[in-house]
Structure formats: structure tokens, C-alpha cells
C-alpha positions as CSV (number, residue, x, y, z in Angstrom):
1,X,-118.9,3.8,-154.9
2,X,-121.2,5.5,-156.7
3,X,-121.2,7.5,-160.0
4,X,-119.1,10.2,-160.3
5,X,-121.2,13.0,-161.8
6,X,-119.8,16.2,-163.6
7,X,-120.6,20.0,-162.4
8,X,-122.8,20.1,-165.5
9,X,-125.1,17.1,-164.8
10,X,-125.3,17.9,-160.8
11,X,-126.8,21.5,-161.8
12,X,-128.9,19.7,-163.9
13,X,-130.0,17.5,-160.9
14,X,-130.5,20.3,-158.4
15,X,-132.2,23.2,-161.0
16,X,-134.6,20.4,-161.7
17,X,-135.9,20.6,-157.9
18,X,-138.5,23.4,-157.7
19,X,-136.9,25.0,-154.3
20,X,-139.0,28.2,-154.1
21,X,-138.4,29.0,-150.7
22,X,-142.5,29.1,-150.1
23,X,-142.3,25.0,-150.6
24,X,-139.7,22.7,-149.1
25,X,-136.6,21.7,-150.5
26,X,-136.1,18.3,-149.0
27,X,-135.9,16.7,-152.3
28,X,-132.9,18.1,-153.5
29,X,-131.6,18.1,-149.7
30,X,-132.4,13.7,-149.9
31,X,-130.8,14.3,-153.4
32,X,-127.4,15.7,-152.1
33,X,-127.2,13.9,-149.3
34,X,-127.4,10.3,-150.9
35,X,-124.7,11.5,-153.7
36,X,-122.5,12.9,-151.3
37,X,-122.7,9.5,-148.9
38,X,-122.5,7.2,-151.9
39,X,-118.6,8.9,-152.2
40,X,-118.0,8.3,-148.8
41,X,-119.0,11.5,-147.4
42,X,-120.8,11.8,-144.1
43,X,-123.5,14.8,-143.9
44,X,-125.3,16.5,-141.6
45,X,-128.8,18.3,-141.4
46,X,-130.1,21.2,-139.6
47,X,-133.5,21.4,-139.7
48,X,-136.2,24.6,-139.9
49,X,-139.0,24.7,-136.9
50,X,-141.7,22.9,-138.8
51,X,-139.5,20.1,-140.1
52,X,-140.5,20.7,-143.5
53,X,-137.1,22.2,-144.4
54,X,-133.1,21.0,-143.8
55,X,-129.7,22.5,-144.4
56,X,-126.9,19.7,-145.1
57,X,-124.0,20.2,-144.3
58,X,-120.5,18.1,-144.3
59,X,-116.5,17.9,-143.6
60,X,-113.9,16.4,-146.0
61,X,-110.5,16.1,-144.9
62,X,-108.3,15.3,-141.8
63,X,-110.6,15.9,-138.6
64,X,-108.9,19.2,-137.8
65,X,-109.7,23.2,-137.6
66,X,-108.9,25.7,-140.1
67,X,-110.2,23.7,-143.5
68,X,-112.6,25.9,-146.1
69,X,-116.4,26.3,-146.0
70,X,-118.2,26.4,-149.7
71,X,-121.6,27.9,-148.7
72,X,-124.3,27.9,-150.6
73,X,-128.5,28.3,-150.4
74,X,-130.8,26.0,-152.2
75,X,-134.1,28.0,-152.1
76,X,-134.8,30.3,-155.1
77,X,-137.6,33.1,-156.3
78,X,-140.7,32.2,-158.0
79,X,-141.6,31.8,-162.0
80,X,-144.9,32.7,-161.4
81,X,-145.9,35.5,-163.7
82,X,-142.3,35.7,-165.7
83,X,-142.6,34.9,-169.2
84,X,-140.3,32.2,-169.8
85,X,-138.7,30.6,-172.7
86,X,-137.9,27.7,-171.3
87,X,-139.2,25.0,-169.1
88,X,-137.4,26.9,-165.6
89,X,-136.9,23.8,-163.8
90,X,-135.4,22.4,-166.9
91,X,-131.5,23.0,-167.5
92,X,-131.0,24.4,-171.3
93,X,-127.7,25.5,-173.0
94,X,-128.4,28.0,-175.5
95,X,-125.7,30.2,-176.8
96,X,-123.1,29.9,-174.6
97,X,-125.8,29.8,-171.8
98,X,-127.3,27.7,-169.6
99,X,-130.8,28.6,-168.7
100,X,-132.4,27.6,-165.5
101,X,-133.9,29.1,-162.2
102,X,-131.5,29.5,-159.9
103,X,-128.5,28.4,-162.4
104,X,-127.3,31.7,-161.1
105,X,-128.6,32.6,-158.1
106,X,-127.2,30.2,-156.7
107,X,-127.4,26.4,-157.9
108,X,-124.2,26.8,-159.9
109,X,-122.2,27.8,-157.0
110,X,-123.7,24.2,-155.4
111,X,-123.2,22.3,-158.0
112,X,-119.5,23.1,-158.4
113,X,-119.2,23.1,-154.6
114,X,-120.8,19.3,-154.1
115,X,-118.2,18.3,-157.0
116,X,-115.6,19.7,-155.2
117,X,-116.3,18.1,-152.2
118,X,-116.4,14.6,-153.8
119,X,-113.1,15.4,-155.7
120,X,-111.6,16.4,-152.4
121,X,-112.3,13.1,-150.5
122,X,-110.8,11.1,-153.8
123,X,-107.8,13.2,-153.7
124,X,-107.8,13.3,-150.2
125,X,-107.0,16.3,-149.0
126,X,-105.0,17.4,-146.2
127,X,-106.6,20.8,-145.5
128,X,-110.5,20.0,-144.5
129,X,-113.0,21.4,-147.3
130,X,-116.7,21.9,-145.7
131,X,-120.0,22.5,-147.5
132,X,-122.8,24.2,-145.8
133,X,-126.1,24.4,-148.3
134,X,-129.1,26.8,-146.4
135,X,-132.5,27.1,-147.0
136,X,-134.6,30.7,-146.8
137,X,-131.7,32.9,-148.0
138,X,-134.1,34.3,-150.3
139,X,-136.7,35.4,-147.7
140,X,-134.4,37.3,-145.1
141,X,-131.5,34.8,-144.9
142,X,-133.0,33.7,-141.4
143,X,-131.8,29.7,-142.4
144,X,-128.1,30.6,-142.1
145,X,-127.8,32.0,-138.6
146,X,-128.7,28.2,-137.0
147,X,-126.6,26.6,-139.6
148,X,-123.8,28.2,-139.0
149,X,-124.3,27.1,-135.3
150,X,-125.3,23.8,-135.9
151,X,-121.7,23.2,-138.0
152,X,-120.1,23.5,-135.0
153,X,-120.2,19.9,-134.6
154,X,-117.6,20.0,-137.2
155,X,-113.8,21.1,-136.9
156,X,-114.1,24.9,-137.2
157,X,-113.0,26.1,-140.6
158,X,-111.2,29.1,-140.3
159,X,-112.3,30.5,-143.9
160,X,-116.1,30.7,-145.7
161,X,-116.7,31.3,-149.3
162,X,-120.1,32.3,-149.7
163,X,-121.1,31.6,-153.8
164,X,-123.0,34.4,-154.7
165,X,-123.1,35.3,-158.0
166,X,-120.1,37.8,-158.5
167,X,-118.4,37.0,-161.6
168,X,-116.1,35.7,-159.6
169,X,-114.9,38.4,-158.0
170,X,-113.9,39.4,-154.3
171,X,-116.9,40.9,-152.3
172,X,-116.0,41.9,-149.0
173,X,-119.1,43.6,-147.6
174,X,-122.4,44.5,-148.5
175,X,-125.5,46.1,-146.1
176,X,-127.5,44.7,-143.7
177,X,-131.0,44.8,-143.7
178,X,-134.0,45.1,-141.5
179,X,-138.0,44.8,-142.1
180,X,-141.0,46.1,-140.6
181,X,-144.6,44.5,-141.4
182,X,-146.5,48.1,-140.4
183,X,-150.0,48.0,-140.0
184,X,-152.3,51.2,-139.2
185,X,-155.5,50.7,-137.2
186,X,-157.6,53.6,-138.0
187,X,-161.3,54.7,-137.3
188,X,-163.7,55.1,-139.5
189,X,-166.4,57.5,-140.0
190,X,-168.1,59.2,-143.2
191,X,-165.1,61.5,-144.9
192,X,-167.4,64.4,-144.8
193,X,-166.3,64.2,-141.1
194,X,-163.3,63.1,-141.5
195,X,-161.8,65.0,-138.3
196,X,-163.5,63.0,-136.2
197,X,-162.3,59.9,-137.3
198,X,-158.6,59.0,-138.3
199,X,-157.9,57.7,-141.6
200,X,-155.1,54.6,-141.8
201,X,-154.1,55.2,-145.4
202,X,-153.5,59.3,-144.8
203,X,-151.9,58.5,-141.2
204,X,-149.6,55.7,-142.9
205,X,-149.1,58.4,-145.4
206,X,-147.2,60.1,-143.2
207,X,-144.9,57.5,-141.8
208,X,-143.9,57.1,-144.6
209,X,-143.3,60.3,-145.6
210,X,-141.1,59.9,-143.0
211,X,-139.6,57.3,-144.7
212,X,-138.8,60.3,-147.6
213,X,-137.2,62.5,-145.1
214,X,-134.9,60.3,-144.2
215,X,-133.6,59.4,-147.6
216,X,-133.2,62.7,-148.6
217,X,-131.7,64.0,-145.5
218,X,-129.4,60.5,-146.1
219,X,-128.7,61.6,-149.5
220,X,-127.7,65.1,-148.6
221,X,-125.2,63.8,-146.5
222,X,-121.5,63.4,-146.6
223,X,-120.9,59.4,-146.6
224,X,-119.1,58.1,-143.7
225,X,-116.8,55.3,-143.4
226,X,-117.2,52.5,-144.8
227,X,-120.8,54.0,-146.6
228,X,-118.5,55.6,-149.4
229,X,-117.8,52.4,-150.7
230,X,-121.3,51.5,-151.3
231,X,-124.1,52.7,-154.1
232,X,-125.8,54.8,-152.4
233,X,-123.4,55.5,-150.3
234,X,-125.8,56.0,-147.0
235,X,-128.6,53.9,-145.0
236,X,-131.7,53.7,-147.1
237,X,-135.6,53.0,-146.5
238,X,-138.0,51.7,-148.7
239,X,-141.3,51.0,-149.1
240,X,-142.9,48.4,-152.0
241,X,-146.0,47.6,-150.9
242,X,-149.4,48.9,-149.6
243,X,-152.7,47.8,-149.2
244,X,-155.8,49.1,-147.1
245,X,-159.7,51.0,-147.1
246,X,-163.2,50.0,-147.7
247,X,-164.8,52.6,-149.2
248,X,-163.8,56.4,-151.0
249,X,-166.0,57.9,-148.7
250,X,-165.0,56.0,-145.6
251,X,-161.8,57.0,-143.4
252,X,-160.0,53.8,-143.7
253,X,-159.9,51.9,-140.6
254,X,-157.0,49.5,-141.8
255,X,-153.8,50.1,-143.8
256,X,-150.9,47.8,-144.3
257,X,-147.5,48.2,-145.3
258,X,-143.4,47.0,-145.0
259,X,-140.9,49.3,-144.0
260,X,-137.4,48.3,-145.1
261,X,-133.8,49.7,-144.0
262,X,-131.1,48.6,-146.0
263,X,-128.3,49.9,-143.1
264,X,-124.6,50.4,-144.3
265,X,-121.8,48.3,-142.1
266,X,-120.4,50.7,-139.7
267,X,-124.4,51.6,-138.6
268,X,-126.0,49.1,-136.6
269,X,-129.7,47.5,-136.8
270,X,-130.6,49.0,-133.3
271,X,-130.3,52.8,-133.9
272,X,-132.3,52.6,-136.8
273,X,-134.9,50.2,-135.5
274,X,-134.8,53.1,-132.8
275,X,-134.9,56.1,-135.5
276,X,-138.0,53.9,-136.5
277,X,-140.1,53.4,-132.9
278,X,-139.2,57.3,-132.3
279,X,-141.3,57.5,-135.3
280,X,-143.9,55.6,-134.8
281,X,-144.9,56.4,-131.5
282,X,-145.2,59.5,-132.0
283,X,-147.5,59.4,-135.2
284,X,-149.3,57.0,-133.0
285,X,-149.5,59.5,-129.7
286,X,-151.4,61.9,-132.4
287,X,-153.7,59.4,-133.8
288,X,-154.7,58.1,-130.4
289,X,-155.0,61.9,-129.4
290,X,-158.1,62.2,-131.9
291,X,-159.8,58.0,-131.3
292,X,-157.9,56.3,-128.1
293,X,-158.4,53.0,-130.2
294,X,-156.4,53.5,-132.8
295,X,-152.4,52.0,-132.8
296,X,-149.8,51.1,-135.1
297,X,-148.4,47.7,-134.9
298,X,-145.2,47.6,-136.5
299,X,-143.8,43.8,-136.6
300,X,-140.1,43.2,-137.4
301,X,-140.6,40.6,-140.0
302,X,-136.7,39.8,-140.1
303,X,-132.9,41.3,-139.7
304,X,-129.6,40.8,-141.2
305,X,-126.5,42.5,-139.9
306,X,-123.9,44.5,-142.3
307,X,-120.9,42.1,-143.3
308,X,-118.4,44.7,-142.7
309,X,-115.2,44.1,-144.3
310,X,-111.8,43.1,-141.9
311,X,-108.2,43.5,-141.7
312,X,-106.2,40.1,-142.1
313,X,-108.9,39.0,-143.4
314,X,-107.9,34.9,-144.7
315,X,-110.7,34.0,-146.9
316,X,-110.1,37.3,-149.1
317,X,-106.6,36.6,-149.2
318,X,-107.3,33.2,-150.4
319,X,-109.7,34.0,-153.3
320,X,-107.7,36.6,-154.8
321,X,-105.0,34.2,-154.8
322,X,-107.1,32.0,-156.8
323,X,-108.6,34.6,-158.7
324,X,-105.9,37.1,-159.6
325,X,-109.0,39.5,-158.8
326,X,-107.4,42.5,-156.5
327,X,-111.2,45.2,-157.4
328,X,-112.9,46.0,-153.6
329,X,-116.0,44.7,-153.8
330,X,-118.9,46.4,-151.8
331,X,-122.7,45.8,-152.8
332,X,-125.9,46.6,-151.6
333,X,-127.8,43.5,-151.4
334,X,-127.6,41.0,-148.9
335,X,-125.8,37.8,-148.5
336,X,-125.6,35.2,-145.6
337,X,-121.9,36.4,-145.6
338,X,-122.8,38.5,-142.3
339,X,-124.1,35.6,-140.2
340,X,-120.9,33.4,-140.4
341,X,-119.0,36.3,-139.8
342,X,-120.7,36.9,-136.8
343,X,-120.3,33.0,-136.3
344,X,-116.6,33.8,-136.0
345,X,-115.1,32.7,-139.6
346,X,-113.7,34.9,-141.7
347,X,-115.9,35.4,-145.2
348,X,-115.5,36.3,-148.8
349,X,-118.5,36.5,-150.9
350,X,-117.5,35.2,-154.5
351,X,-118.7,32.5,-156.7
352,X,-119.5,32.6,-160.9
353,X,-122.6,34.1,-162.6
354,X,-123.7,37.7,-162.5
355,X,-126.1,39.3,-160.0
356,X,-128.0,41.3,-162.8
357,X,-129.7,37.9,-164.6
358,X,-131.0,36.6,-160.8
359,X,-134.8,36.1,-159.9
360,X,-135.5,37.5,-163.6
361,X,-137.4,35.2,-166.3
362,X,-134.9,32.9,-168.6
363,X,-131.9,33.5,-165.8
364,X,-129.0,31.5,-166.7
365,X,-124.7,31.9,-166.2
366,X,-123.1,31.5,-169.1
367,X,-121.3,28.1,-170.0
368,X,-117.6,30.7,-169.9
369,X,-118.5,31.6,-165.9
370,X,-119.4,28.4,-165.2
371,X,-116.5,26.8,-166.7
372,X,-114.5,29.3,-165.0
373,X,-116.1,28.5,-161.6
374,X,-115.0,24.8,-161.9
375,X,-111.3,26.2,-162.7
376,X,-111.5,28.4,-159.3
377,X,-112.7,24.9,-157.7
378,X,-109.4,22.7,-159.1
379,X,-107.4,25.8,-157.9
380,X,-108.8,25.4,-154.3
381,X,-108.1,21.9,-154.2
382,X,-105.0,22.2,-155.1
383,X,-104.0,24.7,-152.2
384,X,-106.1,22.2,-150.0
385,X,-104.4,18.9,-151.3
């Protein structure tokens, strides 16, 4: 058997891993999985396209349906160009905190959930506990749709607890998202004649101008449904980047640009990638009116639906039992949370840490919220034992 390791000396293990979601993260992935099987544990992998990537996952308990899923991501933001204290791949406790990237968002959650997991087979629990660690949450979330597929292998768990950082509160929805890679193909002629030409920067100008319209007229609305509960309480677009031109006295041929809708649960993906080709076309219909060979290409990059809070929902009912926490939780960013729903489980979004101190330089969760977290863990295997 091998050594049993504390929560604090796992997170040490896994922030030491450099997991920026650009590289792969089979080393912490090997790491995991060679812990988890010296306790006995038998894991699983779901691999990305180019191999270069895995998700583990793996089932403790009685071979039967209805246990509890701790999910988690491994992958985490860049350092590059954050001035940091600390070493970021290095765990350090300083003041009540323990610095680290992704100490927060989200290795704490994983490193409480892999000690869970080995404390569950030694207690042997008669309620199955599951573990599902993703990779790319942090570039669209697009690892966590075919995990939550490939886990079907396994007894179906009735109930998911996805570890984001909430301070260990209940989150039961939050918007879904959906991403355009827009690029302009203008024509380019001297600006003193700029008519007869068409000019990518002032045509992507106005899409997204467009992009303005829409916010405002979303903001001058009455919120709908389940919008209210969000902040803002509407469907919003955004753009963050843009690039393009040659010269100042050239109409730009080529302009480049993303196009983001963060879409409130209760609106779908499809109207507003609709809303957005409506658009498009027709800003394209006038460019090609003046040069035929102009076009805008817009490329959906990636999606993620709404998680859209439910009645009778179990897994809520089960963390506030654990937590005492009764607040409704909404927020605006995303979570895989929406992809196992749609997987048919029923999902809470809750683990320790606070959203706030994510993907920023020195990030850390405090040693009280990470204590806490292991408390909400012995709690759970309790109910599960």
C-alpha cells in the first residue's frame, strides 16, 4: 500500500506540475493515477485528439448507480508577464495563505478530492464516490463534454460536485458562453480613394458596433427569467481583442477579431449565433456590393451551454446539507457544470477558495478555506460511509 499523503502535501504535488492548458498535463495525470492505484484504486483516462493530453477518472465504492462525482480540471492560466512573489509552481504558506497557481482555481478542490477518494476506499464506503479530473477547462471547457461521456463506463452517479472556487458555497447556475474568431477580408487601395476600396478595420468597426447595440438595447431591458438572478442581469457581447492594416494610408485589407456572447440560461446558443450570422451577412452583402472579393469569415472557436438551475435538484440538496449554506448562487462565468448536466447528472458548483484571487499573480486560498474544504470532504464521507 502506498503512502498515505495529506491534502496539504498532494496540492503541493499537483501545483508543482506546470499544467497551463497551452502544454500537456500528463505528468500530474501519470502523478494521480499511480497514487490513486498504489491505494487500490482503479482509474481511467480519456484522452484529447492529439494524445498529448488525458482526463482520469475513477469509482470507489460498491459497483452500483447513484454514488457522488468530485469534478475537477487540472489545466490552469499562464504566469507569463504577472509579477510574482513567489516561485508559482512552488506551494508557499504565508499568512494564513497558501500561494500557488492554481491553488485556487482549481488544484485545491483536486487535491482534497484525490484524498477523499483514497479515504473512501479505506473506509469503504457503501455509497460509490467518483472523481473525474478534465483538462482545457480553461480554454472553453471543451475537455469535459467527452469526459463526461467516457465515465459512462462507470456506474452512473446520480450527483456531480464541480469544485470551483466558491467559498464554499452553493452555485446553481451560471451563463453559457459562445465565441467567434471574426476576420474581415477587405480591399485595399490608397485612402485618398477610399470609396473604392473597402477598409477591414472601419467595416469590422461596424460589427461591432453592433456588438454595442446590442448591449445597450440588452441593458435597457427588463430581465427575464432566470436573467434577474445574474450580474448583468441580460445576454452580453464582448470584444477584447483586435488586430489588422498595413499602412495609415492604405484601406486595410485584413482585420481580426473575437466576438464573445456570454448567453443567460433560459436563452439558447442558437438564437444568438443566429442574432450573430443576421449580422454578418448583411455587413458582408454591403462590403461585397462595393469589391465582390471581400467576406467575413466568422469561425466559432468554442460553445458552452447555460447550467440552468432545476427543481429536485440532489446534488444541491446534498451540499447545503453539508454546508449549512442556504444563499442562491448565480454567476456569470463559466464552469463545466453545464456539460454534465446535459450528461444527465444532476450538478452543484461548490468547492473552497474565492473566484476573485484566480488567474491573478501570487493566487493562493487561504489555509481557513482550505481547512474548511477538507471538513466539507469528512462530512461527505460520512453521508457516503
Amino acid at each position: 500500500m502506498a503512502q498515505t499523503l495529506s491534502p496539504r502535501a498532494i496540492l503541493e504535488r499537483l501545483v508543482a506540475f506546470p499544467t497551463v492548458s497551452s502544454d500537456s498535463n500528463l505528468d500530474l495525470i501519470d502523478w494521480v493515477e499511480t497514487y490513486l492505484q498504489g491505494h487500490g484504486i482503479t482509474c481511467h483516462r480519456h484522452w484529447n485528439d492529439d494524445g498529448d493530453k488525458a482526463a482520469l477518472f475513477a469509482h470507489v465504492g460498491p459497483e452500483i448507480a447513484g454514488g457522488v462525482v468530485l469534478s475537477g480540471h487540472t489545466d490552469v492560466v499562464p504566469v507569463e508577464g504577472q509579477d510574482w512573489v513567489t516561485d508559482p509552481y512552488t506551494l508557499v504558506e504565508r499568512d494564513g495563505r497558501l500561494y500557488g497557481r492554481g491553488s485556487t482555481d482549481m488544484k485545491g478542490f483536486d487535491a482534497l478530492a484525490i484524498w477523499a477518494m483514497v479515504e473512501a476506499q479505506k473506509k469503504g464506503v457503501t455509497r460509490p464516490l467518483q472523481i473525474a479530473l478534465s483538462f482545457d477547462e480553461e480554454i472553453g471547457c471543451t475537455g469535459a463534454e467527452g469526459l463526461a461521456k467516457a465515465m459512462q463506463i462507470l456506474p452512473k452517479a446520480s450527483d456531480v460536485i464541480v469544485g470551483e472556487p466558491t467559498e464554499l458555497r452553493a452555485v446553481l447556475g451560471h451563463k453559457g458562453f459562445v465565441s467567434f474568431d471574426v476576420q474581415m477580408q477587405g480591399f485595399e487601395v490608397h485612402s485618398s480613394i477610399l470609396q473604392t476600396g473597402v477598409s477591414a478595420i472601419m467595416y469590422g468597426a461596424k460589427l461591432i458596433e453592433w456588438c454595442n447595440q446590442v448591449n445597450d438595447a440588452q441593458a435597457a431591458a427588463t430581465p427575464q427569467g432566470m436573467a434577474a438572478f445574474f450580474d448583468p442581469p441580460y445576454t452580453n457581447v464582448h470584444v477584447g481583442m483586435i488586430t489588422g492594416g498595413t499602412a495609415h494610408n492604405i484601406t486595410a485589407k485584413d482585420c481580426r477579431f473575437a466576438v464573445g456572447f456570454r448567453v443567460v440560461p433560459g436563452e439558447s446558443l442558437d438564437q444568438w449565433r443566429a442574432a450573430f450570422e443576421e449580422a454578418r451577412a448583411k455587413l458582408e452583402a454591403t462590403m461585397q456590393a462595393v469589391r465582390p472579393e471581400t467576406a467575413i469569415v466568422a469561425t466559432e472557436m468554442f460553445d458552452l451551454p447555460p447550467f440552468a438551475p432545476e427543481a429536485d435538484n440532489t446534488a444541491e440538496q446534498l451540499v447545503r446539507q453539508l454546508t449549512g449554506d442556504n444563499s442562491d448562487g448565480f454567476v456569470s462565468y463559466g464552469t463545466e457544470a453545464s456539460h454534465f448536466q446535459n450528461a444527465g447528472y444532476k450538478v452543484v458548483v461548490c468547492g473552497p477558495g474565492n473566484i476573485d484571487v484566480a488567474h491573478q499573480p501570487n493566487e493562493f486560498i487561504t489555509t481557513a478555506q482550505f481547512e474548511e474544504g477538507q471538513r466539507f470532504m469528512e462530512r461527505l464521507l460520512a453521508r457516503l460511509t
